[in-house]
Structure formats: C-alpha cells, structure tokens
C-alpha positions, 0 to 999 in steps of 0.5 A: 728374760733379757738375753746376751751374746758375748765372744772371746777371742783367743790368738797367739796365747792373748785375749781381746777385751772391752774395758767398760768405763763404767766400772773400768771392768773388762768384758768379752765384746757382746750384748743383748740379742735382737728379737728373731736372731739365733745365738750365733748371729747376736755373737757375732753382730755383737762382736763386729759392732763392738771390735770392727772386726770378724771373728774366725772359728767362732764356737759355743764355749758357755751358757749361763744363768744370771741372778741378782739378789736383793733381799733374798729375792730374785730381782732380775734374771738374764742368760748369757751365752758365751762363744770363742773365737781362734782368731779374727780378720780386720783392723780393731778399733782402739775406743769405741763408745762402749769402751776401749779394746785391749789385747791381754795374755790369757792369764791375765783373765785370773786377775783383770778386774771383771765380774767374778762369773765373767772371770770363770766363763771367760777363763773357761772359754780360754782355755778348757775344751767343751762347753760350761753351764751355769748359773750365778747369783750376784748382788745388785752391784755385781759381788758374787753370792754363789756359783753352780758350774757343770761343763760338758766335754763332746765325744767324737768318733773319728772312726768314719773320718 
C-alpha cells in the first residue's frame, strides 16, 4: 500500500499551496514515503524538497484512507496522512518541478479547485483542533463517490503544569 505525507502550513490566516499543473488542482506540498521513515520525517522531507522551506510547529492534523472505484471494485488504496504547520523559516521557491507555490487565505481552501477530500482534510488541518480519520472513495479520475470522516479532540490535564 502506497503511503504519503503531506503538510499544510498556516501563517497569518494564509495557506502555502502546490498548484499541480496536471489538473491546475492545489494540493498541500507532500508525497510518498520512503522505505524506513516515520510519518513525521516524509512530512517534512517532503515539504522542504517541495517549498525549500522548514516548517515550524509541525503537527499530526489527519490520517486517511483512499480508494479508487471502478466498477464497484476497489482498484487502488493508498493512506494519506496529513500534518500542519503554524509557520515556516526559509526563502519559498516560487515554481518548482512539481508545480508552482502560492499562498491562499485559509478560506479560499472552500473553493480552490482540489480534490473533494484534499478540500475536507486540508480545511480541517486549517482550522478545527485535533486529528480527523477518514476514508474516501473516488472514481478513477478523482470525483468523489463517498466520504466517512471521524475527528478526535485530546484531552489535556493542566493539573501538574
């Protein structure tokens, strides 16, 4: 099962984003896993070959399942995990191979042009505290069929600092 990282990062109320030029869809900078990194580290490797930036405050925000339908079959399955980040240090590229870098307002995340689950993981990663599950069921060319989503919210004892 394939496996990717992807992290969104959020400063001063705006998103950094990767134009894909294949479908002109935005994604947050991410990829797939290398054999032996933990979840964390593809994050973040993945986000400074993509941006030529470090992220700063990186946390888990979502982990998700994602199906491709054809036919009523499952024809492929990958897991996505998704982190956030409250800022970053570095000098952005502008374009790189993988597309191009933009900063959005978070609420632009309601309308860009993304894949219907990018919308809800990356809108979730934005703006909601804890971590969403889920899992989504696409067609081969990315419509969504369905959505099941369940977040988790930790409960901290400030008690003993």
């Amino acid at each position: 099962m394939q496996r990717i990282a992807n992290l969104l990062v959020i400063q001063n109320g705006q998103v950094l984003l990767l134009k894909k030029p294949r479908r002109d869809w935005y994604v947050a900078p991410g990829g797939k896993m290398e054999p032996g990194e933990s979840i964390f580290e593809a994050a973040v490797r993945e986000f400074k070959e993509e941006t030529n930036a470090t992220p700063v405050g990186t946390h888990l925000k979502g982990i998700y399942t994602m199906m491709i339908q054809e036919n009523g079959q499952n024809v492929d399955e990958w897991m996505l995990f998704t982190f956030a980040a409250r800022g970053l240090t570095g000098k952005v590229f502008e374009e790189t191979r993988e597309g191009l870098l933009e900063w959005h307002p978070v609420e632009d995340l309601a309308f860009l042009p993304m894949a219907e689950g990018d919308r809800t993981n990356l809108q979730f990663a934005a703006s909601q505290q804890g971590i969403q599950y889920g899992t989504f069921h696409y067609t081969p060319d990315f419509q969504l069929i369905k959505e099941t989503i369940q977040t988790s919210i930790e409960e901290v004892n400030h008690q003993n600092g």
